[in-house]
N, C-alpha and C positions, 0 to 999 in steps of 0.2 A: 608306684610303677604306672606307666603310662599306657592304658589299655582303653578298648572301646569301653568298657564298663565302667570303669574309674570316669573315663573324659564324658560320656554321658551322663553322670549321676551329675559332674559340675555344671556342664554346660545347663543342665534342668536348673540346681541351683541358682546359677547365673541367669536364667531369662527369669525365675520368680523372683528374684531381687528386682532387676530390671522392672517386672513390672511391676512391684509395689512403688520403686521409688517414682514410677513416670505416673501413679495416680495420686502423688502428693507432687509432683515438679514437673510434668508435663516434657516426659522426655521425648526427643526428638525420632521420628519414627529410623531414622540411621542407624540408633540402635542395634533395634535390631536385626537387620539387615548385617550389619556387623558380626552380632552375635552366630549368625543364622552362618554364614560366609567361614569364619574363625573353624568352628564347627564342622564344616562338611572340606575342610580344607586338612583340618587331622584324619577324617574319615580317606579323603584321599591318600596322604599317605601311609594311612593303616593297613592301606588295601593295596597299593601299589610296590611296599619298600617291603618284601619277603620277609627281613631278616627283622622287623621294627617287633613282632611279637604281640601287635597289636590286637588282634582278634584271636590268631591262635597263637602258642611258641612253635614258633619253627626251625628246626636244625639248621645251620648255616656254618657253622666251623666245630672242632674237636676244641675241646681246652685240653691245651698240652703244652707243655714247653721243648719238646722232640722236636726235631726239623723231620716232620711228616706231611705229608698232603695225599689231597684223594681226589682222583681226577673221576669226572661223570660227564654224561651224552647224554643227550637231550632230542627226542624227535625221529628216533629211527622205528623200527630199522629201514634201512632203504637200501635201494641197492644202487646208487649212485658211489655211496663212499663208504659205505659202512664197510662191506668185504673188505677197502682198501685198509680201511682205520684196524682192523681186527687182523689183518697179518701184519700192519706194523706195530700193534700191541705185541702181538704173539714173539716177530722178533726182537722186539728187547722186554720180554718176558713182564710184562707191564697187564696188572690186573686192575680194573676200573667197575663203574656201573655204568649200566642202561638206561635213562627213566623211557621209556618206550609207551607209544601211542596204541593203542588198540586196533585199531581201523588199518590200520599197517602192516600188520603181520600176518593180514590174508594176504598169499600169494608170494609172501616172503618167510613163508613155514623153517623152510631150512636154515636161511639166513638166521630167524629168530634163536631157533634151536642152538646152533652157533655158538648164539654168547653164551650162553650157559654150559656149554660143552666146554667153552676155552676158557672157564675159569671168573668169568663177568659176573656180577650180581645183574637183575633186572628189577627196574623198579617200574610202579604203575604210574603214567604222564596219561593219565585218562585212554577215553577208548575214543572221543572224539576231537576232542582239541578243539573243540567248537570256537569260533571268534568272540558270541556268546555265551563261552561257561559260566563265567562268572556273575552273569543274571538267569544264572538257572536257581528252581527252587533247591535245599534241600535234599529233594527225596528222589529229583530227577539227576543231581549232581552224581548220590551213592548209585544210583542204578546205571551212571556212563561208567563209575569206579570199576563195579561190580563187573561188571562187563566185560570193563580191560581184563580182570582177577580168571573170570572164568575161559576167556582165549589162550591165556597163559596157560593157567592149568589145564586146558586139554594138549598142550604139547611141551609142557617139559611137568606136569604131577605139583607144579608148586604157585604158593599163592605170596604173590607180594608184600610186603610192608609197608617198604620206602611208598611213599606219593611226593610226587613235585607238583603243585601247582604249574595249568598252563599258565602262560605270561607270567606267573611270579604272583599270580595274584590272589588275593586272600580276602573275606568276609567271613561276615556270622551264619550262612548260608554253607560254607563250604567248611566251618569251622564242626557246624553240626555233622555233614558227611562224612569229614575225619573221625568224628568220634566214633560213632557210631559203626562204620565200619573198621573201628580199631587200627589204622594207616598208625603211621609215624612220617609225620608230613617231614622232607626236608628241602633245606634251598641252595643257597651256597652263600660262597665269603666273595670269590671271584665271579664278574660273570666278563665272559673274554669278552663277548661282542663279535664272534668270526662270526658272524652270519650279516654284518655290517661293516665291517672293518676288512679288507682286500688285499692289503700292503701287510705282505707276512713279516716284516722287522720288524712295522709297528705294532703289531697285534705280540709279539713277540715282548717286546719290551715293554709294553703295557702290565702284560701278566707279569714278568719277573717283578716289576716296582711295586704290584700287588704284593707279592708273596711271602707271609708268616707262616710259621708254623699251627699246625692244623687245617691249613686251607681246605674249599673244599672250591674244587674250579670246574667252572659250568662250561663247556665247548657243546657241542654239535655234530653230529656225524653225519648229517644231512649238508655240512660245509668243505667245500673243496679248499679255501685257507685252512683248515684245521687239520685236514688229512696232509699239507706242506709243510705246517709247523711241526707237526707232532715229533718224528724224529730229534728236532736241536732243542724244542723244550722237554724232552726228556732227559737230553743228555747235559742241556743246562742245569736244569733240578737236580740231576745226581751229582754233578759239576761243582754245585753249591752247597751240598753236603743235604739234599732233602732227601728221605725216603718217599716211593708212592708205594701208600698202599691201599688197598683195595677199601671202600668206601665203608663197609661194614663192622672190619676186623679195625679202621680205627675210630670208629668210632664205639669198638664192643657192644654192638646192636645185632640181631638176626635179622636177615633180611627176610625173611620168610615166615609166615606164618605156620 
């Protein structure tokens, strides 16, 4: 399996080969520049591709052969679109998750209260989002975690599970955070892109040509294309014979602590 621990033990392997045979054959110093390159180019996408598993495993689809999926929001709450996304959930009875920011949910108390009122799981997307989390130590990562955990529980009594990495991004730094604050990190299968992509057919037809069962599809409630599409991708999906259901119940996990 291809994991930072496995691809580190070789990549060591591979430079003391390299440097025994270059003190009998005078290898060329490209080498290791190669080796050194090879190496931090897995590290890239260890770190970058959510779903690769490389430092930590992280959820990104159900194993199922059901036509199910499980729709999640990323980045709220706000009061741009979120209100809107949450009565067009409500009218067509449409249960999802939250991964929700911390730093957010001052001054949008009610809002937040909300989704948990209407039936949403909420998951923790840190407390700051920082552009830098992902070269945070460790010890400063669990304590922006923690943070988000305890905003939460002073207005709805409950502590998180679900964690999504910001940007999708993962190390052994953040790998330690999850454990130790006992998360159940997850990602998704879909990521739509509505917070780049403008043109609601193609943002539209994108997801369906994604879409297997189990998905788990990543939108935005902070995006005004996503609060456009959502009605006809919903009634696509039923359309097509998928159930949504709510992120937890299919993946038989508690979001909650």
């Amino acid at each position: 399996m291809l994991n930072f621990r496995n691809t580190t033990i070789l990549f060591i392997i591979l430079l003391v080969a390299s440097t025994g045979y270059d003190a009998l054959f005078n290898l060329p110093a490209s080498v290791y520049f190669i080796i050194a390159f090879a190496y931090f180019l897995f590290l890239f996408y260890g770190s970058y591709f959510v779903g690769s598993g490389f430092f930590i495993k992280v959820i990104c689809s159900a194993t199922t052969g059901k036509k199910v999926i499980a729709i999640t929001f990323d980045d709220g709450p706000a009061t741009s679109y979120t209100p809107e996304i949450l009565d067009l959930l409500r009218e067509h009875k449409v249960e999802t998750a939250f991964f929700c920011i911390g730093s957010r949910i001052a001054g949008n108390e009610e809002l937040f209260q909300r989704l948990h009122a209407e039936g949403h799981i909420i998951g923790n997307h840190s407390f700051s989002h920082h552009f830098w989390f992902d070269l945070f130590s460790a010890k400063k990562m669990l304590a922006d975690l923690e943070r988000m955990d305890r905003e939460m529980e002073k207005l709805t009594g409950l502590r998180p599970r679900f964690f999504r990495p910001p940007y999708g991004v993962t190390n052994p730094n953040l790998r330690k955070a999850i454990e130790k604050g006992n998360y159940i990190p997850v990602g998704w299968s879909i990521r739509s892109m509505d917070t780049v992509i403008k043109d609601k057919n193609k943002l539209l037809n994108k997801i369906n040509r994604l879409m297997q069962p189990g998905a788990i599809i990543l939108f935005h409630d902070t995006s005004k294309t996503t609060r456009d599409i959502l009605p006809a991708f919903i009634r696509q999906c039923r359309e097509n014979g998928y159930e949504i259901k709510r992120l937890d119940k299919m993946l038989t996990l508690n979001a909650y602590a």
